[in-house]
N, C-alpha and C positions, 0 to 999 in steps of 0.2 A: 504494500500500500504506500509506502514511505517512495519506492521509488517513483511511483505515478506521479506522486503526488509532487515530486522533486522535479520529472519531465515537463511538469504543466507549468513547474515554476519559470523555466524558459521561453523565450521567445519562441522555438520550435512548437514545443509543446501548446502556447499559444494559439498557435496559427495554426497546429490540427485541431485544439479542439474547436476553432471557431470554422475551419471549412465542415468539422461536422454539427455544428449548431445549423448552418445555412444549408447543407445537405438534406437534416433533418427538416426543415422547414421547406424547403423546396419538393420534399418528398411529402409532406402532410399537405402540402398545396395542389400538388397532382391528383393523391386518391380526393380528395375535396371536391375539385373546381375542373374536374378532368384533365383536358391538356391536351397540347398537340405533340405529336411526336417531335424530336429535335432537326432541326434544318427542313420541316414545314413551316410554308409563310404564313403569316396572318391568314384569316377568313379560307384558307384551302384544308378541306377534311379529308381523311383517310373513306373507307368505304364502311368501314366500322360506323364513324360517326355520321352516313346520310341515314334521316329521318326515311322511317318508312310510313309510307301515309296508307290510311284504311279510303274504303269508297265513301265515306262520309267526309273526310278531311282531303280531300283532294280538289275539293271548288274552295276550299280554304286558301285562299293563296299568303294570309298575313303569319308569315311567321313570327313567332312570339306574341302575335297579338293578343290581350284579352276577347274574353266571347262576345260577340254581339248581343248589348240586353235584348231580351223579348220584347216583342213589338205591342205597346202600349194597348191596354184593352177597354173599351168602351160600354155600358147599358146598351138593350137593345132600345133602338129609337133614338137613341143619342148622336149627335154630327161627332163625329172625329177630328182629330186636333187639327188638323189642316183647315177642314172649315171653319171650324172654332175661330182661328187664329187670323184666316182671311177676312170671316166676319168683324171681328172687331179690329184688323185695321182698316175698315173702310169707313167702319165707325171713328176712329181715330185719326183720317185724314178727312171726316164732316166737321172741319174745324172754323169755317169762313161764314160768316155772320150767326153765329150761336155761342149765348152766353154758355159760361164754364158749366154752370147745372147743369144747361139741355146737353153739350158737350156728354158729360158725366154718367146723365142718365143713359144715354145710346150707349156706353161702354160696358154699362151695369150687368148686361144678362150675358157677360162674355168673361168677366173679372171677377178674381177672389175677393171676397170684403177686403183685405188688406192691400191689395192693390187697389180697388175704389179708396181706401182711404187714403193712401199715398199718392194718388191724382187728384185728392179732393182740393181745391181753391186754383188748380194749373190752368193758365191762361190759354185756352184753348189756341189762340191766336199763333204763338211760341212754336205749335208744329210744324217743321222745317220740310215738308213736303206735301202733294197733293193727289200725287194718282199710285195706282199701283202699277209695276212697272214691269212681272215677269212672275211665275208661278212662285208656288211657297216651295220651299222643300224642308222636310221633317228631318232632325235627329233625335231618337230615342235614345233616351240616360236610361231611363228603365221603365217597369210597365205602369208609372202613374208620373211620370215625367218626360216630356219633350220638348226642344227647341225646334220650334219654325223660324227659318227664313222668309221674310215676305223682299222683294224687291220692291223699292218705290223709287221715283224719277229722281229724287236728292240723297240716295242712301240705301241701306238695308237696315228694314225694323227687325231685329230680334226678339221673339218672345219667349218665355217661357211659360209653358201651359203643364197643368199640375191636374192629377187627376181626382175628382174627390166625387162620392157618393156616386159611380159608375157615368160621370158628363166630365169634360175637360172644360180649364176656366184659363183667360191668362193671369200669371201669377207677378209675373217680372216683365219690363220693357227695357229694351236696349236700340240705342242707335248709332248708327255708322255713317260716317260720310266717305261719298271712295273716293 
């Protein structure tokens, strides 16, 4: 034991035990984190490591991607977020000679109470566009949450529509100018 411990007190002794500290660490990194074999380049895999895909994941084409949420579900009778969403912005570009209330009230059967009260007193006037400009299109967060796109001639309205008691309402409003 004396002698080990006598080697390690050298500079020699040293510099082995630390190429096996980083050995060791370089090896607990491999079985971890896998690894490519040595004098393979970045992003090139051996045949070991191609994914083999089943007949359900081969219209998959996003690697690593998370799953696409399910597609938001509605009452029956109830318009879906898209209409929901076109609906009140055409309500939300009736902005040209109508005080803030009547404003308010056209927005009312499309918006959560909390968003009518976050519009409550907004100058109708202040809305920075007038038509609509190009279809909506939907993103699904999950099945009681989506974001439409609406196009209008000065921007894109963003909304967010939230799903409650099986109808979609808008919940949030965002605007972009391009």
């Amino acid at each position: 034991m004396r002698t080990v411990l006598r080697l390690l007190g050298t500079r020699y002794g040293a510099a082995v035990a630390l190429v096996a500290v980083i050995a060791l660490i370089v090896g607990i990194g491999k079985i971890v984190g896998g690894g490519r074999p040595l004098g393979t380049p970045p992003g090139v895999g051996t045949v070991a490591d191609a994914p083999s895909a089943t007949a359900s994941e081969e219209a998959d084409d996003g690697i690593g991607s998370p799953p696409a949420p399910p597609a938001p579900s509605t009452s029956p009778g109830a318009a879906d977020p898209q209409t929901v969403a076109v609906n009140f912005a055409r309500a939300w570009l009736n902005h040209t000679g109508v005080s803030a209330g009547q404003w308010l009230a056209a927005l009312r059967p499309f918006a959560t109470s909390a968003l009518q009260g976050r519009l409550a007193g907004v100058d109708p006037e202040t809305v920075p566009a007038s038509k609509i400009a190009g279809s909506a299109t939907a993103t699904n967060r999950s099945e009681s949450y989506v974001d439409i796109n609406v196009p209008l001639d000065a921007g894109v309205l963003t909304l967010g529509l939230t799903g409650t008691g099986g109808r979609w309402l808008v919940d949030s409003v965002d605007w972009q100018r391009p």
